[in-house]
N, C-alpha and C positions, 0 to 999 in steps of 0.2 A: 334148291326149290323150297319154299315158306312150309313148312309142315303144317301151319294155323291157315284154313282156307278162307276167302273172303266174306265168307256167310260168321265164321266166327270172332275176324275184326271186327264184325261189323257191330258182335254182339258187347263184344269186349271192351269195344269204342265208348258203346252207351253205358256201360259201368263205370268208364274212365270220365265219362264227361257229367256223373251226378253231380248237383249243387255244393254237397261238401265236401266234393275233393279238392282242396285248395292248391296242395302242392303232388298229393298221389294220384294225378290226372293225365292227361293224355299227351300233356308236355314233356310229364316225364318219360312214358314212355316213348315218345319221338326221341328224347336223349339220347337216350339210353340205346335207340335204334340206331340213332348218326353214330354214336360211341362204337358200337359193333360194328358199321362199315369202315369206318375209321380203321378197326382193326381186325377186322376180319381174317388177316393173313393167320395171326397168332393163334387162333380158335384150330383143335381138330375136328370139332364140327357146330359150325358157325349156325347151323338152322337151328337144332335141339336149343342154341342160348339164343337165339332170335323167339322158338316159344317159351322159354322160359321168363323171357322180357315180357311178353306179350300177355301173358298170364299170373306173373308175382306179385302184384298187387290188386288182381279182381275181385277179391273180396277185401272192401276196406272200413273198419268200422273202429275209429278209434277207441271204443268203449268195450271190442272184443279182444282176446286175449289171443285167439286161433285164427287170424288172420291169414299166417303163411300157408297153416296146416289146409284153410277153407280153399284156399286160391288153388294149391297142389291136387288137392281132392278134383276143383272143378277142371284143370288140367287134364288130368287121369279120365276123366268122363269125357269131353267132348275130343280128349287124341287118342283115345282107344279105340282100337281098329285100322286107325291111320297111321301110328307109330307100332313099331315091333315094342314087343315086353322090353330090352335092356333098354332099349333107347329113352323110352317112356319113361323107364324109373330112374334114368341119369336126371330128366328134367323134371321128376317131381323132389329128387332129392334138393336141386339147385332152389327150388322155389320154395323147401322146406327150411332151406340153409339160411334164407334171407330173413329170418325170426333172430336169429345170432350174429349172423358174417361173420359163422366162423365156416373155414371150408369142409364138405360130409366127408366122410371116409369112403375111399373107392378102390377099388383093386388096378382098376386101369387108370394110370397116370395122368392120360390123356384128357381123360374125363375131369382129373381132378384140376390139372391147369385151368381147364374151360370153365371149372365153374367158380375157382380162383378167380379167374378176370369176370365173370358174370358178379361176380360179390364186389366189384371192387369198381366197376362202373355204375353200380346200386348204389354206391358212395361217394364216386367221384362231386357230387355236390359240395361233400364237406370241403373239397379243394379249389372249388369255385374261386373267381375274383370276388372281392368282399361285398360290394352291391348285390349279386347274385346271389351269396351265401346269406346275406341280409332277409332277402324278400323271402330265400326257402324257409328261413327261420319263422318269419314273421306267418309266413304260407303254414304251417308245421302248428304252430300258435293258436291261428285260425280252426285247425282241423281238432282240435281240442277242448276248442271253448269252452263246453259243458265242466273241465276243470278250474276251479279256483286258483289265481295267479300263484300263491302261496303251494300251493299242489305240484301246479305244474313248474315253477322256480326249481322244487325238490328234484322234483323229478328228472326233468333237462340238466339238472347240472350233473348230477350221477348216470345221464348216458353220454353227456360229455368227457364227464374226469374218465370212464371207459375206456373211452378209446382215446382219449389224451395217455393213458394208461401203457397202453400196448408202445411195446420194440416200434413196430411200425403199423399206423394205420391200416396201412394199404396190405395183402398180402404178395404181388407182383411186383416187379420190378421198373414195369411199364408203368403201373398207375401211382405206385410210389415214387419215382425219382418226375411224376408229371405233376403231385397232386399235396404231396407230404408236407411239403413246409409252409404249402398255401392254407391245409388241414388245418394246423395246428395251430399257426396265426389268427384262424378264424375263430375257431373252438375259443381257443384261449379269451380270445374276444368277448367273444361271447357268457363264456363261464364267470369273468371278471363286471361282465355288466348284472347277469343273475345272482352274483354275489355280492352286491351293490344296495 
């Protein structure tokens, strides 16, 4: 059962659907949602990553720096009372993780796969076919504008080298052996044209 009731899609919707979300908008979180039914079996609790999809980019303002911290906060506010304390702080941790992708630290293991695979469906884009990984890029671009190309050149290619960086991408096994070498091809792509 949805923990996020339809009074707060609803609200959630219209932050997903302002003018400058070009690519942090409501497509991605439909993705991101098919992604979870997709695999839902792997999740030990497939609602708590269904709100934390629901909620990890509602506040998006690429000119802020607290972005994940604002989204988690408004989480906490509108599923308090409806989520128990442990449950609630599993998914603001998830929605605080999405600032790094790196996975939080949790005592229960469980929690910590599910928010492994929540981190790494947040990213399955990089592993896009390259048309798609194209438009998110270009989408990404757009959501920037207010940066100068020479800014933003710097910038993008140092969170590309990143995670071109890492052992693996992916932290799962699932979204690694689905997404990794599509990643990297893209990336590389892409870093070889901003270095250009």
């Amino acid at each position: 059962m949805s923990l996020v009731d339809a009074a707060t899609k609803a609200e959630l919707t219209a932050l997903y659907q302002a003018p400058d979300r070009h690519y942090h908008g409501v497509r991605h979180i439909e993705a991101l949602l098919s992604l979870l039914g997709e695999h839902r079996q792997a999740f030990a609790d497939p609602d708590a990553v269904e709100a934390a999809i629901w909620f990890h980019d509602a506040i998006y303002d690429s000119r802020r720096k607290d972005n994940e911290a604002a989204s988690a906060a408004l989480a906490a506010d509108r599923l308090r009372g409806h989520v128990d304390a442990p449950r609630l702080a599993r998914i603001v941790k998830m929605i605080e993780a999405t600032a790094a992708h790196q996975i939080p630290e949790f005592e229960d293991g469980t929690a910590r796969q599910d928010a492994a695979l929540f981190l790494d469906m947040d990213l399955s884009i990089l592993g896009a076919p390259a048309e798609a990984f194209e438009a998110y890029e270009a989408a990404v671009r757009r959501e920037y504008g207010w940066v100068s190309y020479e800014d933003w050149r710097a910038g993008r290619a140092a969170v590309l080298k990143s995670f071109l960086a890492r052992p693996r991408i992916f932290h799962t096994d699932i979204f690694a052996e689905r997404f990794d070498t599509q990643a990297r091809e893209n990336m590389s792509r892409s870093l070889a044209r901003l270095s250009s």
